[in-house]
N, C-alpha and C positions, 0 to 999 in steps of 0.2 A: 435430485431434490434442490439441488446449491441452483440450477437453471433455471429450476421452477419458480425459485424465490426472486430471481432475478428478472425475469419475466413479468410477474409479478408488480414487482418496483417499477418498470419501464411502463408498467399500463398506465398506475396512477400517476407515475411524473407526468406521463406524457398528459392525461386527463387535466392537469393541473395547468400545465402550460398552454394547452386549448383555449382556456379561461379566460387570461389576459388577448391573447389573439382574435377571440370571437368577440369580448367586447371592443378591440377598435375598429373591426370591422361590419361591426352592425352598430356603431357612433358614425360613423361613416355615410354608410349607406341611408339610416336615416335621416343624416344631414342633408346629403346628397338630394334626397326626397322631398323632403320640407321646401328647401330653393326652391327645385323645379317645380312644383308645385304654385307655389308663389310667383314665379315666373311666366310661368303659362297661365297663371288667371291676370297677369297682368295684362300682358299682350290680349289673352279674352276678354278681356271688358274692352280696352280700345278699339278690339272688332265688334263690339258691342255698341261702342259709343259712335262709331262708325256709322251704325243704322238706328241711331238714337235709342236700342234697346235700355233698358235698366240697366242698372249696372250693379254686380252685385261681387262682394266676395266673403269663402269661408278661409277659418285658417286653425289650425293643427293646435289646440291648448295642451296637450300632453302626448305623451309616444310610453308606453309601460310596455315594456320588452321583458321577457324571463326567459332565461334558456336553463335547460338539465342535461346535465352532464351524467353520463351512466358508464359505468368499466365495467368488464369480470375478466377473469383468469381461471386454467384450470389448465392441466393435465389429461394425457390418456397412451394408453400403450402403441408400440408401433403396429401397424397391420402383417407389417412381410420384412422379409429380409433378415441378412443377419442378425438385424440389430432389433430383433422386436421385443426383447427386454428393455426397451431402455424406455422411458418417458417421453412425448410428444406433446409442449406447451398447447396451449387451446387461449386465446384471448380475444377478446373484442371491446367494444366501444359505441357509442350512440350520443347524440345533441340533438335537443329538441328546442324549436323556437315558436312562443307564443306571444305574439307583441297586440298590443291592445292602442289603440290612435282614437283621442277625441277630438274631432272633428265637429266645427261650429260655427255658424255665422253673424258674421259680424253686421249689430243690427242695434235700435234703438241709440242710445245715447254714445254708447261704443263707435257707431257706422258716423254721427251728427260730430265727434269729436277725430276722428280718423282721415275722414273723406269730407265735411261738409265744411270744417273748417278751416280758415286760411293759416297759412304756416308765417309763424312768427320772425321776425328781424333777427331774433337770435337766431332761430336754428338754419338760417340763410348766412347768417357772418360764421356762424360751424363751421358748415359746407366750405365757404370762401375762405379760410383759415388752413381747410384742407387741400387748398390747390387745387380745387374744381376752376374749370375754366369759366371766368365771370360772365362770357355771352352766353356761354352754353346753359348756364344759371338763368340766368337775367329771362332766355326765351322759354325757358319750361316754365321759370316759378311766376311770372311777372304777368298780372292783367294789363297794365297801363304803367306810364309814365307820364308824370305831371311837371313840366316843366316851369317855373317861374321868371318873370322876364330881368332882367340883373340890371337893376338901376346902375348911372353911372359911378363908374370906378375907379379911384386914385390912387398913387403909388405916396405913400409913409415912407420916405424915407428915414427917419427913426426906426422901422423895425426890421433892417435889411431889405431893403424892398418889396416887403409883403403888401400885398396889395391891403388898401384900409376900406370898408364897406359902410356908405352912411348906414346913419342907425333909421332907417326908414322899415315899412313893411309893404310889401309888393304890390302895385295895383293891379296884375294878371297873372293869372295861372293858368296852362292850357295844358289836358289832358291830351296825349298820343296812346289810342286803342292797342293791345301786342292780339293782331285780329285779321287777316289775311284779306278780309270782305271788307273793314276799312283801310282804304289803300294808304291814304295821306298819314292815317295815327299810324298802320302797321311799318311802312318804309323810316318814318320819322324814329321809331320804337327803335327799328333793328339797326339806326345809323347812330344813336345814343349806346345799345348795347356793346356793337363796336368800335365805339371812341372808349370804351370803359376796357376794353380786352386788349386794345392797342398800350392803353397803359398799363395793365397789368402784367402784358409781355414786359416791359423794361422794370419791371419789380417795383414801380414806383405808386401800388396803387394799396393806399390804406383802409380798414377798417375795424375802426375801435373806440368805442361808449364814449360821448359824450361828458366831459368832466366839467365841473362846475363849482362853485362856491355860494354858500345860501349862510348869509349874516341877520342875525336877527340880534334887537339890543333891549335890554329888561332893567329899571331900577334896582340898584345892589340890594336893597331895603327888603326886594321881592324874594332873596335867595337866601334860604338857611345855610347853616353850616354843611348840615348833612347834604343838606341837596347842590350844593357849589360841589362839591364830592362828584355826585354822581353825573354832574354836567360837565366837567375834564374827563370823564371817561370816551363821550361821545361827541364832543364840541373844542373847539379851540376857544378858550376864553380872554377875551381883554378887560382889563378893569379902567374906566376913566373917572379919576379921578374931581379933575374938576365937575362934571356932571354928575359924580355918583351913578354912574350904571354901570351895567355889564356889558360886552356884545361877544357874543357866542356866532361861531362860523364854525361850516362842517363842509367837507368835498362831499358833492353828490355826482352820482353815475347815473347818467344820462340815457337817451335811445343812441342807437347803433349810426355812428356817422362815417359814411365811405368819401373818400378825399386824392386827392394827387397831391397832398404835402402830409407833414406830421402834423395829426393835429395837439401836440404839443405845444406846438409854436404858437396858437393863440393866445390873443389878447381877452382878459377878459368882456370887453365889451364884444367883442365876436363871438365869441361863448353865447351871451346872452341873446344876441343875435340870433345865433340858430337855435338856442335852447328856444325863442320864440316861435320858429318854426316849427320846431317837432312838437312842441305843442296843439299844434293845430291839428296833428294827424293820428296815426290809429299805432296800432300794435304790427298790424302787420304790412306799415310802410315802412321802409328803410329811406331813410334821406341821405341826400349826398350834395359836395360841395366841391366843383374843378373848379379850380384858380389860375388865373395865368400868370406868367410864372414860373411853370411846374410844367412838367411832364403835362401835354396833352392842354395846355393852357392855352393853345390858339383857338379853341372852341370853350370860353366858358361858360361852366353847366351848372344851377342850383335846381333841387327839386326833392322827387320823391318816387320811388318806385310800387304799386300797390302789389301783394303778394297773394296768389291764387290761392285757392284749396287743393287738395288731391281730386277730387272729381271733378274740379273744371282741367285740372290740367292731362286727364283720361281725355276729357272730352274735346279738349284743345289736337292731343296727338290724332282721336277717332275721327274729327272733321276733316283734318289736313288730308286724310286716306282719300277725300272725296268733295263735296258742297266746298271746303276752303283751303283748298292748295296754298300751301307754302312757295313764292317765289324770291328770286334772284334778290338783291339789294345790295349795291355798294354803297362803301361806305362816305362818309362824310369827306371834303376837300380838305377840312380843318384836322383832320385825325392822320397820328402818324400809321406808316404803313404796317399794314398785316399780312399775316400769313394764309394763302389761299386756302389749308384747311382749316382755318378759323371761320371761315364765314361760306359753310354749307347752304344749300338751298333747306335743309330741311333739318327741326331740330333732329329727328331719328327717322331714317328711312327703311319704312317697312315694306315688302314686297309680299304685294295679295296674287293669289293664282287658285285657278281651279282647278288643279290639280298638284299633289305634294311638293315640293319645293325643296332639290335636290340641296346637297352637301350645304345644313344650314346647319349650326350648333342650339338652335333654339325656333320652335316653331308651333304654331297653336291651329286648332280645325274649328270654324264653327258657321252652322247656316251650309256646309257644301264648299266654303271657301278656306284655302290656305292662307294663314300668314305669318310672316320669317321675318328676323330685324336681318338688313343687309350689312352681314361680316366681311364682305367683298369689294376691292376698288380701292378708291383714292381716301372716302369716305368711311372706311372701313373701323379706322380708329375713334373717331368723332362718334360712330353708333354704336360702339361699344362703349364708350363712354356713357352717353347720353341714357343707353337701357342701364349701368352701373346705377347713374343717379336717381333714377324713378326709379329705379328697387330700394337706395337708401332712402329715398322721402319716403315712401310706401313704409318703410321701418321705423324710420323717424316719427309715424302718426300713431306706432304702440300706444296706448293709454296706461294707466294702473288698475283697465278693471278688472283683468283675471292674468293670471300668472302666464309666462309661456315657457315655464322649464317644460326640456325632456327629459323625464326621468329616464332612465335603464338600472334593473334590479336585477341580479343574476343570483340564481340558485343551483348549489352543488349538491 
């Protein structure tokens, strides 16, 4: 009986300890799922956009997992032998799994905020804060670059030799296409993307908001007691007295400005300067300012980079498969030297066949055709990169209109 009970005990511990075990390994496996999932409808739509099909994706809003857990125990006499008095434990055990996946596609105002529209300065200075490589950036997310012509330029000697910029506004702007079919914008694009990678190799490449000062000045006579209060909470106040007014100044945070110096070291009139620019432009141009001077200042660059959607930039990787190859482009004579895997022929090299396409970690079928990102060669690291990042932009176009936990509920 003392064995019996012991037996016993050993069922449901062990019953117990399954518990913990089964759910990390079906958090797992359904994470594991989810990705590839995702994964593979990535790479499908680029062989999608490849033959100009639609382009369509669904994606996993819940995962409801339940498993049951079942013991018994029990006893019976021995069949034979000396010993068939004595008791022979009887025990077993069962797990059952019921997972339940809503699956749905992404469509309406969802698909229009997701894919249709272009990704913002901020969530490109993210990226670039995280040590993503700025060319490797620059050629996924970037339609164009607009270049500005840099009136002449004198050295201030008052501010340590920072170059000083009249306060003029540009008479030309000229856009360069990031576009394989126009040669002159697309060569021009990829010889700007890496004069930006050259200097980011030597760590001297910044990007950080715009700061600024905005003073505004009010008759004292205008300000109650109470409300002089509530204006020192959000304003720096001066009082002039021989004028009798006030003047109120506040730092304001500006668009996202990429540079080869600190842009700390401006003067306010350069401030105002480019705060005039980015005014002129959208949400999802990022503007930038090389100086020379600085790192990479033998080519200086003012401008603006325009920032794609998700589905042009599907449609960017599907055309390169075919109608608009990606070719060669060295860099600029002005630009310090680089590293030969920084400036691949192709942002991501995917390899089509008709027929499967041996020892690939990732590969999609669609129309009768295979296709694999290439994990092989000299290029090897750069396309795994490169699929990394269109998987995080692809996450980065999450909305707030439906939840995407996974639940798992487990029942004993």
């Amino acid at each position: 009986m003392r064995r019996l009970l012991l037996c016993v005990v050993f069922v449901f511990t062990l019953s117990a300890c399954l518990s913990p075990i089964t759910l990390n390994r079906a958090v797992m496996a359904y994470d594991e799922a989810v990705v590839n999932a995702d994964a593979k409808q990535l790479l499908v739509n680029i062989a999608r956009a490849r033959h100009h099909q639609p382009l369509h994706f669904t994606r996993v809003s819940a995962i409801a997992a339940t498993f049951n857990f079942s013991a018994n125990a029990g006893a019976s006499p021995a069949l034979t032998g000396a010993q068939g008095g004595m008791l022979v434990p009887i025990f077993g055990g069962g797990v059952s799994e019921n997972p339940t996946f809503s699956i749905e596609p992404i469509a309406g105002e969802e698909f229009t905020q997701r894919l249709l529209a272009p990704f913002s300065q901020h969530k490109f200075t993210l990226l670039l804060r995280q040590h993503f490589d700025v060319d490797l950036m620059l050629r996924m997310m970037a339609q164009e670059v607009t270049l500005l012509n840099l009136p002449a330029i004198q050295l201030d000697k008052r501010y340590r030799g920072r170059v000083r910029l009249p306060q003029q506004r540009y008479s030309q702007k000229i856009a360069y296409y990031n576009s394989p079919s126009d040669r002159e914008g697309y060569e021009m694009f990829r010889r700007v993307a890496l004069h930006f990678s050259a200097i980011q190799d030597q760590k001297q490449l910044y990007a950080e908001p715009l700061t600024f000062e905005r003073s505004w000045t009010i008759p004292a006579g205008a300000v109650s007691a109470e409300g002089f209060q509530s204006l020192q909470k959000e304003f720096t106040v001066r009082y002039d007295q021989k004028e009798d007014t006030y003047t109120l100044s506040k730092h304001v945070s500006g668009p996202i400005l990429i540079t080869n110096y600190d842009p700390d070291t401006l003067r306010f009139e350069e401030v105002e300067d480019l705060y005039g620019l980015a005014n002129s432009l959208i949400d999802n141009d990022v503007i930038f300012d090389i100086r020379s001077g600085y790192v990479g200042g033998e080519w200086p660059l003012r401008g603006a980079f325009r920032l794609r959607s998700f589905h042009a930039i599907l449609n960017f990787l599907g055309h390169s498969l075919g109608e608009e190859p990606e070719y060669h482009v060295e860099k600029d004579s002005r630009t310090p030297p680089i590293l030969r895997d920084e400036n691949p022929i192709n942002i991501m090299e995917i390899f089509v066949s008709n027929k499967p396409i041996p020892n690939t970690e990732l590969s999609a079928h669609l129309d009768g055709q295979y296709y694999a990102i290439n994990t092989k060669g000299p290029d090897a690291h750069w396309n795994q990169n490169a699929f990394q990042l269109l998987y995080i932009l692809f996450r980065l176009t999450v909305t707030e209109a439906k939840s995407l936990a996974l639940p798992i509920t487990i029942a004993k």
